[in-house]
N, C-alpha and C positions, 0 to 999 in steps of 0.2 A: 514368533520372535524367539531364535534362540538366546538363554540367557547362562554366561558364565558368573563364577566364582571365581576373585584373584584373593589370593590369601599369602599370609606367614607373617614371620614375626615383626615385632615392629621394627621400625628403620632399614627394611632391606628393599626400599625403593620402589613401592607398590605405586604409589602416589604416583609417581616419577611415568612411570612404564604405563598406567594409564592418560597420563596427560597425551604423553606420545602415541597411543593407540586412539585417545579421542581427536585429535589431528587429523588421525589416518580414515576416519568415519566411524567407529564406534560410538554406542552409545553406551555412556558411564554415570553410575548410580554411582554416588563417593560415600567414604566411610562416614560413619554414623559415632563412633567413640571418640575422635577429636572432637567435632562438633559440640558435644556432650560436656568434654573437657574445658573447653573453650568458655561454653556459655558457664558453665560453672565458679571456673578461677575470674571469669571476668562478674562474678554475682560476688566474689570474696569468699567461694569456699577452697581453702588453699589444699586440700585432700579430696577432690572429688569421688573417687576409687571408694574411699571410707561411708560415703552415706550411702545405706542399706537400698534407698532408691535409683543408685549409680543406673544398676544394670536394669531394669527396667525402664528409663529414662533414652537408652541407645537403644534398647528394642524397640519402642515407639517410633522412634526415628527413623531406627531402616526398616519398618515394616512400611511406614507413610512414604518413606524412597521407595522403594519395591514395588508398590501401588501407584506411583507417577507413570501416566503414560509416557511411552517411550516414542521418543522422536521420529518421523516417519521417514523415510530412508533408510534408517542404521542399519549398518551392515549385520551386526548381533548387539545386545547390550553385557557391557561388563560390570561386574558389581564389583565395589572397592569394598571386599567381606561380607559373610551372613550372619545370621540367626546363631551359625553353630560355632561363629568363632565368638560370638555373645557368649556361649555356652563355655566355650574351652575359657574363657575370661571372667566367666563367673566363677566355676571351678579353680583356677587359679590361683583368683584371690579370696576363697574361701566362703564366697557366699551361696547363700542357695537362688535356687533356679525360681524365678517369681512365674506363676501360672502363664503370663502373655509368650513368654520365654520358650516355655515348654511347648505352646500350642505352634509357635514360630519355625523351632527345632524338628519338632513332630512334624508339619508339612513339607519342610525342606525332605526329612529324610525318606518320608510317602515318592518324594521322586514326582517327576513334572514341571517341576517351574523351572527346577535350575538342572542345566546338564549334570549328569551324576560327575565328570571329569572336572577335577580344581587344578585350577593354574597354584600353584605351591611357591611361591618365591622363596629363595633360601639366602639368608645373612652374607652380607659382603664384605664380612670379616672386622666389621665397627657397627658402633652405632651413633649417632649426633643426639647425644641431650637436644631436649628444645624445654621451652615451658608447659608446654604439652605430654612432648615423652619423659617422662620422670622413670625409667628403667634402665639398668646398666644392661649395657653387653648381656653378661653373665645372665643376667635376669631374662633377659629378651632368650637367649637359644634356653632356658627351660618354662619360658613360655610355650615356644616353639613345638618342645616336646609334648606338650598336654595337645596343646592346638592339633597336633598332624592327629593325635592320639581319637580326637574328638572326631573329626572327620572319618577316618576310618573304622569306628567304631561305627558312625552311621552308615556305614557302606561305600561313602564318595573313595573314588580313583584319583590320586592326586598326579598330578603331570608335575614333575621337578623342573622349576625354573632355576637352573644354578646361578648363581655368581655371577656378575658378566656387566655389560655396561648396559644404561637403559634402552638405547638403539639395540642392540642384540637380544634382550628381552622380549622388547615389542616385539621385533620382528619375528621372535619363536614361537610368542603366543598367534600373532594373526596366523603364522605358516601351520600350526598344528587348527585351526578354528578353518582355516580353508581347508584344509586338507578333511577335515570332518566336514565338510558341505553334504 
């Protein structure tokens, strides 16, 4: 099974562009940091980010996604983020990398599971607050910047998804994943 990376900053329609790709036959592992967020503000912690167990709390998460078998058929599986935007998000906001973290990051970057090539989604020039995303704009493109920083530190090839509507998205991710058949 090949398996992709779709990544970038927040609000630039990741979600969006796999709903549309899972439609088309993809199989999609969804992010693991809303969820996290979710369960959190909905326990009453109104700063989830701030408890030291934030980020090992999403590593569990997408490590137990990443280990679900994947549906038989699927054209390839696409993963909504890894291990290493865990990483570019710890770094971020200033915490350290808890041991499950490192050993997560370390596999991905040994090469094998995930194609070394990242779909890279890049900002479409806003971002929609939610209850969830509690980051501006601003905050989100120097996210961004750590994030690309993190990946190519590890070695991954990032594939630029520019700008563009979710239809054109999809459609340049499936035509670049066909075209590597």
């Amino acid at each position: 099974m090949r398996r992709f990376i779709v990544t970038g900053a927040p609000g630039t329609g990741k979600t969006s562009i796999l709903r549309a790709l899972a439609a088309d036959g993809y199989a999609v592992v969804e992010e693991a940091a809303t969820d996290v967020m979710a369960v959190r503000l909905a326990h009453g912690d109104p700063e989830p980010w701030t408890d030291p167990r934030f980020i090992d709390r999403i590593t569990r998460l997408q490590r137990q996604r990443r280990e679900e078998p994947v549906r038989p058929g699927a054209a390839a599986q696409l993963h909504d983020r890894s291990a290493v935007c865990t990483l570019a998000l710890a770094r971020y906001l200033g915490h350290p990398v808890p041991p499950l973290l490192a050993a997560e990051a370390d596999m991905i970057r040994r090469g094998g599971y995930f194609d070394r090539r990242v779909f890279f989604v890049r900002p479409i020039g806003f971002l929609q607050p939610t209850e969830i995303r509690r980051i501006s704009y601003q905050e989100s493109l120097e996210f961004e910047r750590v994030h690309e920083a993190e990946y190519r530190r590890l070695g991954f090839d990032l594939v630029d998804m520019p700008a563009g509507t979710v239809a054109e998205r999809a459609a340049a991710i499936d035509a670049h994943i066909k075209c590597w058949a």
